[in-house]
C-alpha positions in Angstrom: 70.2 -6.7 -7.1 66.9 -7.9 -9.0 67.3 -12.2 -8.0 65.3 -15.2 -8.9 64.4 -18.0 -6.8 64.9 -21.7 -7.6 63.2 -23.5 -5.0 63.9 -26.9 -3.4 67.4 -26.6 -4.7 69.9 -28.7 -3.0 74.1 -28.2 -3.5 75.7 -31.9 -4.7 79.5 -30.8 -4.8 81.8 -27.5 -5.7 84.0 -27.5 -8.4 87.6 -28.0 -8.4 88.2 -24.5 -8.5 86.7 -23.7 -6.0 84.5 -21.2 -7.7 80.8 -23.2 -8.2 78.2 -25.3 -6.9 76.5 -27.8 -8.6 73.1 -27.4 -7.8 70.2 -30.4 -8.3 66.2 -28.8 -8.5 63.4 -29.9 -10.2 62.7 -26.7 -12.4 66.5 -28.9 -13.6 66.6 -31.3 -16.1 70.1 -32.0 -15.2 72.3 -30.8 -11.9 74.0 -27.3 -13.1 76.6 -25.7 -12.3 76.0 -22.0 -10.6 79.1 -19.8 -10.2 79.4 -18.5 -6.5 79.6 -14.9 -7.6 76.1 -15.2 -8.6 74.6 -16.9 -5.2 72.9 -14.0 -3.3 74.0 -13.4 -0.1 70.7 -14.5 1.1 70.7 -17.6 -0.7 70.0 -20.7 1.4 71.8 -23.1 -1.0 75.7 -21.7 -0.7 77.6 -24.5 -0.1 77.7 -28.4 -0.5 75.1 -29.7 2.1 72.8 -27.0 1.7 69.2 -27.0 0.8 66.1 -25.2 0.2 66.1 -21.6 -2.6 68.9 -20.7 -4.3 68.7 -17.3 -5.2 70.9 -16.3 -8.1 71.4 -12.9 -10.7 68.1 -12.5 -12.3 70.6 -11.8 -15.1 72.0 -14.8 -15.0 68.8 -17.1 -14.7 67.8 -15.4 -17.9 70.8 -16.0 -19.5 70.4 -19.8 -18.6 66.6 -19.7 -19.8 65.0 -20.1 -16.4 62.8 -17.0 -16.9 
């Protein structure tokens, strides 16, 4: 899987369902909301508490417009 790296991501809260973060990062303007299927496995930010790079679908962080 081709990934991209937010760095100095931290998790705020998960989502009713059960089935996101919400993740706060500078390259943010706002805190978004990052669906657990597309947190890599290696991903240091994967559940509330957690801090440092989130590493998500590249797919996905183009689809958002981080590339």
């Amino acid at each position: 899987m081709n990934t991209y790296t937010v760095e100095n991501a931290e998790a705020l809260m998960e989502s009713s369902s059960g089935k996101a973060l919400l993740v706060a990062a500078p390259d943010f303007d706002d805190p978004q909301w990052i669906p657990h299927s597309q947190i890599h496995e290696d991903s240091e930010v994967y559940k509330v508490g957690t801090d440092g790079n989130l590493l998500v679908n590249n797919w996905f962080a183009e689809k958002k417009g981080w590339v």
